[in-house]
PyMOL Python script that loads the backbone (N, CA, C, O; Angstrom):
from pymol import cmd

cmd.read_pdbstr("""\
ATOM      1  N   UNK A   1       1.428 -42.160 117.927  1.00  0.00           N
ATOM      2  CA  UNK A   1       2.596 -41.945 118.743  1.00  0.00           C
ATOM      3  C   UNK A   1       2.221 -41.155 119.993  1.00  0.00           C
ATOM      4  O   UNK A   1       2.639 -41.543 121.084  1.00  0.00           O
ATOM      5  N   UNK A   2       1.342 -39.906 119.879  1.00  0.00           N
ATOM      6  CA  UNK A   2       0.964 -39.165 121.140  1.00  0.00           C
ATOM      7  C   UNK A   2       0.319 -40.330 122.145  1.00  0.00           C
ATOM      8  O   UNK A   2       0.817 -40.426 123.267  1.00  0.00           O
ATOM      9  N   UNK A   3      -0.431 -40.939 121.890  1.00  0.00           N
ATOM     10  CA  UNK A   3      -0.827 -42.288 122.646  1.00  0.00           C
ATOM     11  C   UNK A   3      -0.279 -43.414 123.314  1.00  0.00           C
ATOM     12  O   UNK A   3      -0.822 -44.301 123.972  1.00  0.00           O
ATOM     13  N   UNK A   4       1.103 -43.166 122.965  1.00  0.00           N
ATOM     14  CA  UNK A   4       1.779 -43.984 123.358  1.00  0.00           C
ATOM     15  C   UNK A   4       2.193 -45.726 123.098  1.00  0.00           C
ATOM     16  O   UNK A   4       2.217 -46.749 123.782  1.00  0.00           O
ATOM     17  N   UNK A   5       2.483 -45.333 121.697  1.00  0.00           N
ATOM     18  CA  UNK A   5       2.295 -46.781 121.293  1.00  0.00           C
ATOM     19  C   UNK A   5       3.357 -46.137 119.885  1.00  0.00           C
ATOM     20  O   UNK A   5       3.039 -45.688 118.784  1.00  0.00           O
ATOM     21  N   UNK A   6       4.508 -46.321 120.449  1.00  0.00           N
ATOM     22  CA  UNK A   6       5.671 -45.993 119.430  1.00  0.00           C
ATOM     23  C   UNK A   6       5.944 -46.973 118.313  1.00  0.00           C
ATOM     24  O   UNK A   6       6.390 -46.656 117.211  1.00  0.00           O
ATOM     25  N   UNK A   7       5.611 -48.278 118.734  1.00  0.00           N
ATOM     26  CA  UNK A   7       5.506 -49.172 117.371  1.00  0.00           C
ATOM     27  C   UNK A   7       4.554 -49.111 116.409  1.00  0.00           C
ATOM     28  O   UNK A   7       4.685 -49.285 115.197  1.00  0.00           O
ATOM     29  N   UNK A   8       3.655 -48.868 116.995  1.00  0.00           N
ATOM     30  CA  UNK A   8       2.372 -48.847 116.192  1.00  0.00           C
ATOM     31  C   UNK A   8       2.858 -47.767 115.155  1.00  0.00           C
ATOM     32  O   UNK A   8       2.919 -47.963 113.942  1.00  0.00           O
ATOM     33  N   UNK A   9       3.101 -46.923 115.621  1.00  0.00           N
ATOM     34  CA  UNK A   9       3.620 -45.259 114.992  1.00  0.00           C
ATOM     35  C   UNK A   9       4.253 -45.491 113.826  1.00  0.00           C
ATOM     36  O   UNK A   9       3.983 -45.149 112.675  1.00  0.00           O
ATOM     37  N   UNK A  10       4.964 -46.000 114.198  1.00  0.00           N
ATOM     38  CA  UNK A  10       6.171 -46.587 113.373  1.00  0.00           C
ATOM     39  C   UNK A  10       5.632 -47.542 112.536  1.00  0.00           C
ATOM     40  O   UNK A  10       5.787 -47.157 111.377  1.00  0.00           O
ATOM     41  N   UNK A  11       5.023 -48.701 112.589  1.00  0.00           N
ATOM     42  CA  UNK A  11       4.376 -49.408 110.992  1.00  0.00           C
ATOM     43  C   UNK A  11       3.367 -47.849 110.387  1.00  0.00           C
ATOM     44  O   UNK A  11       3.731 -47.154 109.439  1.00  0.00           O
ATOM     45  N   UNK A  12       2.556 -47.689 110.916  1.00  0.00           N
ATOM     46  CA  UNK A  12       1.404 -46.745 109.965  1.00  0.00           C
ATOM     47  C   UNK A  12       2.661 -46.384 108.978  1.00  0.00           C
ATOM     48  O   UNK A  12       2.775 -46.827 107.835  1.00  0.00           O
ATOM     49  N   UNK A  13       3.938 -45.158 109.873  1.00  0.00           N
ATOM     50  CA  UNK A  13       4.253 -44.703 108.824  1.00  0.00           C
ATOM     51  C   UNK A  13       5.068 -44.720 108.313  1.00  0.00           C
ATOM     52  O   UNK A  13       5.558 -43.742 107.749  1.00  0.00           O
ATOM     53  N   UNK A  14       5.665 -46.223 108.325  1.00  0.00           N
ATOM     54  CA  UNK A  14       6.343 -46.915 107.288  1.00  0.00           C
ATOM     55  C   UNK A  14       5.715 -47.296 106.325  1.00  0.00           C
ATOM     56  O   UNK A  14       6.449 -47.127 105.351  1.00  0.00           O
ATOM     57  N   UNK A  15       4.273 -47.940 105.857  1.00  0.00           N
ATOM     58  CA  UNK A  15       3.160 -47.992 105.048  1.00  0.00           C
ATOM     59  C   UNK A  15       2.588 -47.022 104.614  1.00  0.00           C
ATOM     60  O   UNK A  15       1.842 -47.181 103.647  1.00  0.00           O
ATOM     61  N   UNK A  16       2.788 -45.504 105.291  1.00  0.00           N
ATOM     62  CA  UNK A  16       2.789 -44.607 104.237  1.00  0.00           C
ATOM     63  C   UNK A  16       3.553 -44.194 104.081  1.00  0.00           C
ATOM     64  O   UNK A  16       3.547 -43.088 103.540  1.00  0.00           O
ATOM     65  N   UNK A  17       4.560 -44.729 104.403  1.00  0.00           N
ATOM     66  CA  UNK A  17       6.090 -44.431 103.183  1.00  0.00           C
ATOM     67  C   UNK A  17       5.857 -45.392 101.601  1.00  0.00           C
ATOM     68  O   UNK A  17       6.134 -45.067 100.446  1.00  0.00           O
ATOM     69  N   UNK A  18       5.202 -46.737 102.186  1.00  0.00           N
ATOM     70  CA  UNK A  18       5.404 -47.178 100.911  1.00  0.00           C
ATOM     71  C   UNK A  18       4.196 -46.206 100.177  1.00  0.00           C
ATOM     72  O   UNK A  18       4.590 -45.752  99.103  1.00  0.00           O
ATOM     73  N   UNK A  19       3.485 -45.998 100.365  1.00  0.00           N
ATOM     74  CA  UNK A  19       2.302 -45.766  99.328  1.00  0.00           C
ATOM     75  C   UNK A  19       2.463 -44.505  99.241  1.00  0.00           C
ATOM     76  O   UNK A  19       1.557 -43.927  98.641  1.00  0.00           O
ATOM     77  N   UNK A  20       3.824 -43.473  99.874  1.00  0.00           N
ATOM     78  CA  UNK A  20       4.018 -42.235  99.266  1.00  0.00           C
ATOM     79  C   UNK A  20       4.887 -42.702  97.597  1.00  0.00           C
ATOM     80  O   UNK A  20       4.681 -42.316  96.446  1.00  0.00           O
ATOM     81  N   UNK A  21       5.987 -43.782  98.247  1.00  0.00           N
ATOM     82  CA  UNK A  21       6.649 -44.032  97.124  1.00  0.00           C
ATOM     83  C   UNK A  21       6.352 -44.482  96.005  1.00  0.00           C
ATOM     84  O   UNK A  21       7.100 -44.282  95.048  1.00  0.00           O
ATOM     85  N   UNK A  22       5.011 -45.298  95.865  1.00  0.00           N
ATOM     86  CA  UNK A  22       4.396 -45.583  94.653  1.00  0.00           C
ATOM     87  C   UNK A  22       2.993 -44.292  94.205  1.00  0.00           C
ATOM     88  O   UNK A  22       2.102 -44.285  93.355  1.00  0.00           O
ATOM     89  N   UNK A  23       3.337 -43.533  95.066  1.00  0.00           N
ATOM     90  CA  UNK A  23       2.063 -41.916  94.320  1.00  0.00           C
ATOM     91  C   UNK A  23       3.454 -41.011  93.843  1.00  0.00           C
ATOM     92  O   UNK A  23       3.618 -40.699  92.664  1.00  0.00           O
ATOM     93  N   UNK A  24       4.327 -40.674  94.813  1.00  0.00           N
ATOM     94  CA  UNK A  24       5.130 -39.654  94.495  1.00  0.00           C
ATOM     95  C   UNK A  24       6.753 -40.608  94.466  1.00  0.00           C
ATOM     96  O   UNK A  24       7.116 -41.693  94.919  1.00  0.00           O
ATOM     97  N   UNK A  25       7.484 -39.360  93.569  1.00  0.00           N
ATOM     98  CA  UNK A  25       8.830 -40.077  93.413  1.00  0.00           C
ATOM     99  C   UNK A  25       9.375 -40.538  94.401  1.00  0.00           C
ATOM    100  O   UNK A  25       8.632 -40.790  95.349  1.00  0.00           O
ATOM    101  N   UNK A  26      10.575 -40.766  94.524  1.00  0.00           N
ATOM    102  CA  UNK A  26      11.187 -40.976  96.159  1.00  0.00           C
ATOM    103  C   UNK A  26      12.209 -39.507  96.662  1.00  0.00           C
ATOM    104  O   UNK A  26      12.860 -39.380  97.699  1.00  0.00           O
ATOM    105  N   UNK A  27      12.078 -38.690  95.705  1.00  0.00           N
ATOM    106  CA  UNK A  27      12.927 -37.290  95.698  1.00  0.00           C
ATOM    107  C   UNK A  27      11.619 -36.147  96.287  1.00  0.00           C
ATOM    108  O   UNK A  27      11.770 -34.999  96.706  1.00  0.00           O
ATOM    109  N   UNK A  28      10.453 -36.871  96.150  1.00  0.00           N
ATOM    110  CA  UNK A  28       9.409 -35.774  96.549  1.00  0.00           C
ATOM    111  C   UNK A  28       9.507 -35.276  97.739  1.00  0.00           C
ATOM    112  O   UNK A  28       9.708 -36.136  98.597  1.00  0.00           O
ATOM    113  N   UNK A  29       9.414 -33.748  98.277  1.00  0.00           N
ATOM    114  CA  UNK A  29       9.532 -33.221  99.608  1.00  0.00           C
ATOM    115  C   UNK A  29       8.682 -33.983 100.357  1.00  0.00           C
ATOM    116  O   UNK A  29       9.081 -34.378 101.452  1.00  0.00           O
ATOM    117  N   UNK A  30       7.191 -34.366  99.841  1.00  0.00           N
ATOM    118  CA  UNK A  30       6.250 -35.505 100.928  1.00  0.00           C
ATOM    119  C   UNK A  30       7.799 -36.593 101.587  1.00  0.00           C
ATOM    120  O   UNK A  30       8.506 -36.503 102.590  1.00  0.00           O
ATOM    121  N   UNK A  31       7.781 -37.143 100.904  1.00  0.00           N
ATOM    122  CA  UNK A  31       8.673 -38.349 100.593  1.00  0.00           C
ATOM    123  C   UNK A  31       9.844 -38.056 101.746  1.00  0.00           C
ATOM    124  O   UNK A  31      10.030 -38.799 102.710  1.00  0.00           O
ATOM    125  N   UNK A  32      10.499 -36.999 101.508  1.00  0.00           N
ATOM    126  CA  UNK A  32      11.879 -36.662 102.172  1.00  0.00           C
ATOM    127  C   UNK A  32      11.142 -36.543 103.282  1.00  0.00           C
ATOM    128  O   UNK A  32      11.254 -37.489 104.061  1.00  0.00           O
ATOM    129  N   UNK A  33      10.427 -35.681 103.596  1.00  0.00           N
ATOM    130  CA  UNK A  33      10.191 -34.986 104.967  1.00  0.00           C
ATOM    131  C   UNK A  33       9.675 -36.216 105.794  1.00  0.00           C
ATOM    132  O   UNK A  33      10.030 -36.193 106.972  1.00  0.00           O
ATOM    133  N   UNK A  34       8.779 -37.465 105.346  1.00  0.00           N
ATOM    134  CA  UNK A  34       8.050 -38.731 106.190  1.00  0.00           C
ATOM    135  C   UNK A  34       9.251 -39.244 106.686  1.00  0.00           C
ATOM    136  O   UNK A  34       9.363 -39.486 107.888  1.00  0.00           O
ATOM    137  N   UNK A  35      10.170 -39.439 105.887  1.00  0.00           N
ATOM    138  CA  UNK A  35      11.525 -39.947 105.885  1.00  0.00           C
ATOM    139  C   UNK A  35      12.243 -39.410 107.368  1.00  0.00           C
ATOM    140  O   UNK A  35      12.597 -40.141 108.293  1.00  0.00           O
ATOM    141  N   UNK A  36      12.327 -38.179 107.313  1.00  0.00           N
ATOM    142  CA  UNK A  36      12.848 -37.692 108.403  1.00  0.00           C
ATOM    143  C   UNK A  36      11.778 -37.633 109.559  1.00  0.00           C
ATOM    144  O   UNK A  36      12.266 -37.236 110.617  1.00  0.00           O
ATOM    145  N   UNK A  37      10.956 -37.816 109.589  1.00  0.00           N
ATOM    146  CA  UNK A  37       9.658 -38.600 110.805  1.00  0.00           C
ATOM    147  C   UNK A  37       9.885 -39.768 111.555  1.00  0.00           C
ATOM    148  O   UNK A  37       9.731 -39.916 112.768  1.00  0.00           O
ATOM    149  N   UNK A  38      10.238 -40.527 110.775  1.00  0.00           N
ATOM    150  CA  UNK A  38      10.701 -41.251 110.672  1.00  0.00           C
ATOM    151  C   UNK A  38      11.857 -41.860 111.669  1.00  0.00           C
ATOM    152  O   UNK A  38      11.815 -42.438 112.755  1.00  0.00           O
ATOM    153  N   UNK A  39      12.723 -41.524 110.940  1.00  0.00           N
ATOM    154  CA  UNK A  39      14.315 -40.926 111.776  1.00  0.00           C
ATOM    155  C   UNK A  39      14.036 -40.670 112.976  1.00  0.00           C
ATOM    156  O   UNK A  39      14.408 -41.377 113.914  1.00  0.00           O
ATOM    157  N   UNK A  40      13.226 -39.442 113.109  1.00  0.00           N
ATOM    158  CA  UNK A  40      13.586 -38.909 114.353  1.00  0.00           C
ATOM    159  C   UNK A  40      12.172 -39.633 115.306  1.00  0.00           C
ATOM    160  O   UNK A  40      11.822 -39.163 116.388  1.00  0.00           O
ATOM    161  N   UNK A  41      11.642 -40.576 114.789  1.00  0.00           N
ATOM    162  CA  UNK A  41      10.791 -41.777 115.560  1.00  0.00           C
ATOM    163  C   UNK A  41      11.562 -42.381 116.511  1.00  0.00           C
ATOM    164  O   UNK A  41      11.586 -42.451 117.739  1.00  0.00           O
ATOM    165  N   UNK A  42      12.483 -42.993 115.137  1.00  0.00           N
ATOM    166  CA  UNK A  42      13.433 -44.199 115.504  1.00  0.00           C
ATOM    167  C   UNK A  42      13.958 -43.710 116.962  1.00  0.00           C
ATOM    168  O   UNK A  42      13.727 -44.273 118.032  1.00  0.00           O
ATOM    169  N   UNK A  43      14.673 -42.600 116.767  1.00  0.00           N
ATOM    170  CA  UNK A  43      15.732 -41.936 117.756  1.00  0.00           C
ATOM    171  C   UNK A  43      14.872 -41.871 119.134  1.00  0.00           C
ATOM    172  O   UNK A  43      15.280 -42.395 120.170  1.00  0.00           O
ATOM    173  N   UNK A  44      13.896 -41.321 119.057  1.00  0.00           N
ATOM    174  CA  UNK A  44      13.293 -40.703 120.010  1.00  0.00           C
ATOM    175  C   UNK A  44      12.612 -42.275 121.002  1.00  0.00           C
ATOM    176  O   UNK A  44      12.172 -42.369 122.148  1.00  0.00           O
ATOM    177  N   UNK A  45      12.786 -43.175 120.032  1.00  0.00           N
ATOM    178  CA  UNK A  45      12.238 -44.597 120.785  1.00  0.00           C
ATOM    179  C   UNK A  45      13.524 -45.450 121.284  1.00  0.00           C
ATOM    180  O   UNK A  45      13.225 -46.533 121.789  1.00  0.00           O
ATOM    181  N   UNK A  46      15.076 -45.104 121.220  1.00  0.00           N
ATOM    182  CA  UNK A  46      15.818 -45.511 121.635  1.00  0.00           C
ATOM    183  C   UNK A  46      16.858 -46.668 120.570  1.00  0.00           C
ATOM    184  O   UNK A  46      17.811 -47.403 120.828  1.00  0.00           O
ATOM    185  N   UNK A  47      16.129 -46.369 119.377  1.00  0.00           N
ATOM    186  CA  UNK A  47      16.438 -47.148 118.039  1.00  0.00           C
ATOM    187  C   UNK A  47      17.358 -46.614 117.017  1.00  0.00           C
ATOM    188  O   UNK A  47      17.077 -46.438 115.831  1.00  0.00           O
ATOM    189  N   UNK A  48      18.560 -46.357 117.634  1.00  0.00           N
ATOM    190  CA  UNK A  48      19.523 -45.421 117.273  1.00  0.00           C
ATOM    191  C   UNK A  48      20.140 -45.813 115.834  1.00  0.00           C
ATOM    192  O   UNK A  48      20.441 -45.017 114.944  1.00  0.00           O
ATOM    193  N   UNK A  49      20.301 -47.677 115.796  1.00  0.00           N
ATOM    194  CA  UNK A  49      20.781 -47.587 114.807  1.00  0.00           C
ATOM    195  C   UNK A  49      20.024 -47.831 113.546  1.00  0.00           C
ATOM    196  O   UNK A  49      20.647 -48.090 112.516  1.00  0.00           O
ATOM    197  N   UNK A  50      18.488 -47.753 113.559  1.00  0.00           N
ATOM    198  CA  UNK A  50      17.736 -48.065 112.575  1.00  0.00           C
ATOM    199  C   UNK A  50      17.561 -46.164 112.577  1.00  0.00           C
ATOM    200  O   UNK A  50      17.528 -45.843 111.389  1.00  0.00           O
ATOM    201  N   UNK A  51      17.478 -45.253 113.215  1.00  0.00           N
ATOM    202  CA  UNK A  51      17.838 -44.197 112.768  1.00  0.00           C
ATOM    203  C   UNK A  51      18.609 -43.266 112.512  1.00  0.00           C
ATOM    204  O   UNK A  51      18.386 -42.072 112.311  1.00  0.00           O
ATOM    205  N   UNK A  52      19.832 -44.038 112.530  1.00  0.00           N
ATOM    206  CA  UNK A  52      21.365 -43.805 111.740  1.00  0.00           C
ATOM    207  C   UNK A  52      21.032 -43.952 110.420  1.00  0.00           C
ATOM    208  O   UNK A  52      21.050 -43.156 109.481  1.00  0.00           O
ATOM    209  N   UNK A  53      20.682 -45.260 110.521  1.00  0.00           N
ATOM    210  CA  UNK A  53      20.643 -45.998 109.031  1.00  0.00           C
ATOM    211  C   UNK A  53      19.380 -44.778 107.989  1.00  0.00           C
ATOM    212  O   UNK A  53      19.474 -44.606 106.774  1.00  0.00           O
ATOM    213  N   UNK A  54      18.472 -44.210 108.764  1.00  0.00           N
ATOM    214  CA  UNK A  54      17.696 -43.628 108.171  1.00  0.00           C
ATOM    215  C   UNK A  54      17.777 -42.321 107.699  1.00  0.00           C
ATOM    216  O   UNK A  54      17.277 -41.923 106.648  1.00  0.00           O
ATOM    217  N   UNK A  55      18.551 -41.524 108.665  1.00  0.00           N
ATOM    218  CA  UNK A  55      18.960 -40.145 108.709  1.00  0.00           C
ATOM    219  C   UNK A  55      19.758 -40.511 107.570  1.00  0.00           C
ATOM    220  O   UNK A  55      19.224 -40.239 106.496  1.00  0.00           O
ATOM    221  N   UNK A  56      21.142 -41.172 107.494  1.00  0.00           N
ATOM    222  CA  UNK A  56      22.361 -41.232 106.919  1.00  0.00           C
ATOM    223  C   UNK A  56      21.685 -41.312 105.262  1.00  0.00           C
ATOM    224  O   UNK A  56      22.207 -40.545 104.453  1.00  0.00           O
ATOM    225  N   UNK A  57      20.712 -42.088 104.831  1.00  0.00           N
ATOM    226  CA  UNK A  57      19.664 -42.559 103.787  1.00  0.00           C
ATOM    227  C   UNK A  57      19.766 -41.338 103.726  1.00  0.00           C
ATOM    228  O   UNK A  57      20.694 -40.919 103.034  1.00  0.00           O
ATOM    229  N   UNK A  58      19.078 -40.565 104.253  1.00  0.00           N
ATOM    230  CA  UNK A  58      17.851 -39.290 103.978  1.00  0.00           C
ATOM    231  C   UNK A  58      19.170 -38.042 103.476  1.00  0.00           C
ATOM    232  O   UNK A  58      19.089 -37.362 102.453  1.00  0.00           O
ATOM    233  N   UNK A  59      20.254 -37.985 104.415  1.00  0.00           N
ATOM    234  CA  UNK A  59      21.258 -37.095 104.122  1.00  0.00           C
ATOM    235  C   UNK A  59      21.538 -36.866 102.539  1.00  0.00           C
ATOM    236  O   UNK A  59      21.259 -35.946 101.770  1.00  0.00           O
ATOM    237  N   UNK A  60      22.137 -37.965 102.405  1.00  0.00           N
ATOM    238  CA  UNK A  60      22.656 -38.539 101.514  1.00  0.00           C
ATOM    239  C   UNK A  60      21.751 -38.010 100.428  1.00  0.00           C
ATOM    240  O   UNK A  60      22.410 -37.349  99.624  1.00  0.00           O
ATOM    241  N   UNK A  61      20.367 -38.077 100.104  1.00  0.00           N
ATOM    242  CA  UNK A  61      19.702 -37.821  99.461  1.00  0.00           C
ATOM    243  C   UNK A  61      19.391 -36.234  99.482  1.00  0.00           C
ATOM    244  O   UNK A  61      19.438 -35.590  98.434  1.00  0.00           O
ATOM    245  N   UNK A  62      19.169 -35.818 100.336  1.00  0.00           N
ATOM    246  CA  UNK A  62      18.598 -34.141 100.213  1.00  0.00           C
ATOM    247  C   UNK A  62      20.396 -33.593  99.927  1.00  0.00           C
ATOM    248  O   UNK A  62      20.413 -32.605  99.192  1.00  0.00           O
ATOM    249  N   UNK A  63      21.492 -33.951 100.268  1.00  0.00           N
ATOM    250  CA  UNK A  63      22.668 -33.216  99.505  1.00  0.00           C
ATOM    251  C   UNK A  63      22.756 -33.523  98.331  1.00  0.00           C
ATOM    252  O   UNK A  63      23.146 -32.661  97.544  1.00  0.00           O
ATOM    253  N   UNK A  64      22.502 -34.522  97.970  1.00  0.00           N
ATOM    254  CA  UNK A  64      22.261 -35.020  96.103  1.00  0.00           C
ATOM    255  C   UNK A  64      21.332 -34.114  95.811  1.00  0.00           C
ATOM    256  O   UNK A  64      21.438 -33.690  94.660  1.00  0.00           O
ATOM    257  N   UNK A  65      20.580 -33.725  96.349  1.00  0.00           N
ATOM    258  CA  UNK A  65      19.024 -32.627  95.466  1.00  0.00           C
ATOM    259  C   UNK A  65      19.179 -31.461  95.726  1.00  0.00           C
ATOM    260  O   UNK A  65      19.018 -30.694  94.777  1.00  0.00           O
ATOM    261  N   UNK A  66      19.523 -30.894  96.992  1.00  0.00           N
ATOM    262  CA  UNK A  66      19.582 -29.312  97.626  1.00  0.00           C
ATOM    263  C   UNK A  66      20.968 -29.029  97.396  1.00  0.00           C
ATOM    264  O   UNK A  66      21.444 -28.029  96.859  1.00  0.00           O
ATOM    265  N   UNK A  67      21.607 -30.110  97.904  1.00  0.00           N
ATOM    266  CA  UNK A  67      23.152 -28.990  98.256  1.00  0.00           C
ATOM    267  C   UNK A  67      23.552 -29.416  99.647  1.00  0.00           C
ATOM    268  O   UNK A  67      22.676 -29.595 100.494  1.00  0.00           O
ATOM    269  N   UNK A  68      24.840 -29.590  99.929  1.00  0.00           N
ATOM    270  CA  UNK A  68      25.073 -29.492 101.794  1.00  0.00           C
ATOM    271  C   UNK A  68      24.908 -27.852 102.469  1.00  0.00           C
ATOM    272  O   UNK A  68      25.313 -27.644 103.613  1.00  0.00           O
ATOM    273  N   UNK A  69      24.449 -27.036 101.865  1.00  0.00           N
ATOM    274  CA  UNK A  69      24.397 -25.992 102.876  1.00  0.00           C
ATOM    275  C   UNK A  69      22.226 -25.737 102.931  1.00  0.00           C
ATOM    276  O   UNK A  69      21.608 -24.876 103.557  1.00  0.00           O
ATOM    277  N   UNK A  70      21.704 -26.765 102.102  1.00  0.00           N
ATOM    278  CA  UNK A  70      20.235 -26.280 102.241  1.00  0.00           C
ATOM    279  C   UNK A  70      19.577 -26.687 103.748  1.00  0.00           C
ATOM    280  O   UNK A  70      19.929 -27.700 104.352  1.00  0.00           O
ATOM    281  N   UNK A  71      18.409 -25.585 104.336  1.00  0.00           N
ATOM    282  CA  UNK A  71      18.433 -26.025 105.347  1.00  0.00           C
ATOM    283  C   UNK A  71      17.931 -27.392 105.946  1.00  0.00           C
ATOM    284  O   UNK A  71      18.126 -27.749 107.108  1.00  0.00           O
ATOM    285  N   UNK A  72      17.165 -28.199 104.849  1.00  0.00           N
ATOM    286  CA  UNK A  72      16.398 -29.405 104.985  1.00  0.00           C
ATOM    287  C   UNK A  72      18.081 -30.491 105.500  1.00  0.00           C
ATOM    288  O   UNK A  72      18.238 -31.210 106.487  1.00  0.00           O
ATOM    289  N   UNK A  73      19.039 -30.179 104.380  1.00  0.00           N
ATOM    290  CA  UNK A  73      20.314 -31.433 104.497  1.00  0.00           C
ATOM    291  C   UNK A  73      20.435 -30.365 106.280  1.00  0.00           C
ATOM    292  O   UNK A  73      19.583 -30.363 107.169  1.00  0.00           O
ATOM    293  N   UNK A  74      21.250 -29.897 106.270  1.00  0.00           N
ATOM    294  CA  UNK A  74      21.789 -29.199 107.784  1.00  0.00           C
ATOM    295  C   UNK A  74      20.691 -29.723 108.647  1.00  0.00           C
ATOM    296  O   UNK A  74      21.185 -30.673 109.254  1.00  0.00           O
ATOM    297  N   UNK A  75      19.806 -29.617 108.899  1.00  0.00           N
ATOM    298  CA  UNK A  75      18.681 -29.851 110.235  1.00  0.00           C
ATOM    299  C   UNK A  75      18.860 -31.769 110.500  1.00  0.00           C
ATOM    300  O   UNK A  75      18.732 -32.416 111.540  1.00  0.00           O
ATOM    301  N   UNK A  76      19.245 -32.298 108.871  1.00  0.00           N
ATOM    302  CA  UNK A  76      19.124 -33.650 109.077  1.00  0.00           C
ATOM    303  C   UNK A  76      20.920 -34.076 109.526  1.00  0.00           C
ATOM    304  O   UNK A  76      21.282 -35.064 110.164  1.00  0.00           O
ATOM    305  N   UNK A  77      21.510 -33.333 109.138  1.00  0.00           N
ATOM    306  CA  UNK A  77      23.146 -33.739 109.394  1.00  0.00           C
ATOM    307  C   UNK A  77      23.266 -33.178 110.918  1.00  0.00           C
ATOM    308  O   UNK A  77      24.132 -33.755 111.574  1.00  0.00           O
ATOM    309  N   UNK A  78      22.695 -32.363 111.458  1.00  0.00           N
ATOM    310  CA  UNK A  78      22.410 -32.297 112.508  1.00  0.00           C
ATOM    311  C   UNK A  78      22.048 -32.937 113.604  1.00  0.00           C
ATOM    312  O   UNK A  78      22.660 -32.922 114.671  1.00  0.00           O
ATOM    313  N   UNK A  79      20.984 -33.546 113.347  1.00  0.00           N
ATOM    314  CA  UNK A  79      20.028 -34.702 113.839  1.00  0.00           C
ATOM    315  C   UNK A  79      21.124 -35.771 113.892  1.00  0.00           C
ATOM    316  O   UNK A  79      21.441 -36.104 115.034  1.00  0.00           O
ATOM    317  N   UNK A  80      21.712 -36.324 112.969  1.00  0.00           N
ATOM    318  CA  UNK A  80      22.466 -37.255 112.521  1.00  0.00           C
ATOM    319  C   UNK A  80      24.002 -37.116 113.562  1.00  0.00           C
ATOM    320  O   UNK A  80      24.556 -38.197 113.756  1.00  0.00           O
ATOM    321  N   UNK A  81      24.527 -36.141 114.068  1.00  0.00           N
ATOM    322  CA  UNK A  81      25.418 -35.649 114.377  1.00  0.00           C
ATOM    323  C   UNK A  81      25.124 -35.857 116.080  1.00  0.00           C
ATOM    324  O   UNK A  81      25.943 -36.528 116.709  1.00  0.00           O
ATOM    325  N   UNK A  82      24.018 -35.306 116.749  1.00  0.00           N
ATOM    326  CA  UNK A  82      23.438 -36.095 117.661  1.00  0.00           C
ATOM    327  C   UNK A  82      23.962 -37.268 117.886  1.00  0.00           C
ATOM    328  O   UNK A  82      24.814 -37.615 118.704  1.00  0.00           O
ATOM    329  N   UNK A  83      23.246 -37.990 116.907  1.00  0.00           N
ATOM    330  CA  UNK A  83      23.149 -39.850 117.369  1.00  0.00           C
ATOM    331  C   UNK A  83      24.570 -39.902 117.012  1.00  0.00           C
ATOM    332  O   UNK A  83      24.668 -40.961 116.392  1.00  0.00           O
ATOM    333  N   UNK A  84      25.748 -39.341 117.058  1.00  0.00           N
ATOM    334  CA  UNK A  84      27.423 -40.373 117.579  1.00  0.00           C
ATOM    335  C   UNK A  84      27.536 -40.919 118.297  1.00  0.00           C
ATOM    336  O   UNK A  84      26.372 -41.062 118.671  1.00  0.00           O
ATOM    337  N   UNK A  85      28.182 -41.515 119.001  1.00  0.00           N
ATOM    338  CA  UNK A  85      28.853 -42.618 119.644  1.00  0.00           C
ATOM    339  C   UNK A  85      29.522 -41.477 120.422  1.00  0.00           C
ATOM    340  O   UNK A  85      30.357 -41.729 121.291  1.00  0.00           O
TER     341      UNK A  85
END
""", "prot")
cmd.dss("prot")
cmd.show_as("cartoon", "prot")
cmd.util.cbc("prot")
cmd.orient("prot")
């Protein structure tokens, strides 16, 4: 990504998303945190709604595990809160 090649960025580490998900659960902090890399890829490349779709994923998940007040969910409902309309 520093190189400038935001797609590229984006397969690597979608492929190590998959091969986090078959080493570690899909609840693993590795796991969550690529996730939100992710996200804020998408966003930052102008791909708002594939990182809606991703944040909203990721939310959804760290308030099922932490809680809505932990700071991992807040930084991502945040992020998420950003990308409105």
């Amino acid at each position: 990504m520093h190189l400038g090649d935001s797609g590229l960025a984006l397969r690597l580490m979608h492929a190590l998303l998959a091969d986090e998900l078959r080493a570690y659960s899909a609840d693993d902090p590795r796991t969550l945190e690529l996730r939100r890399q992710i996200g804020e890829l998408q966003k930052s490349t102008g791909d708002v709604e594939s990182a809606r779709s991703t944040l909203a994923g990721l939310l959804d998940d760290l308030g099922r595990l932490y809680g809505p007040d932990h700071p991992a969910t807040v930084r991502v409902r945040d992020g998420l809160t950003r990308l409105a309309p």
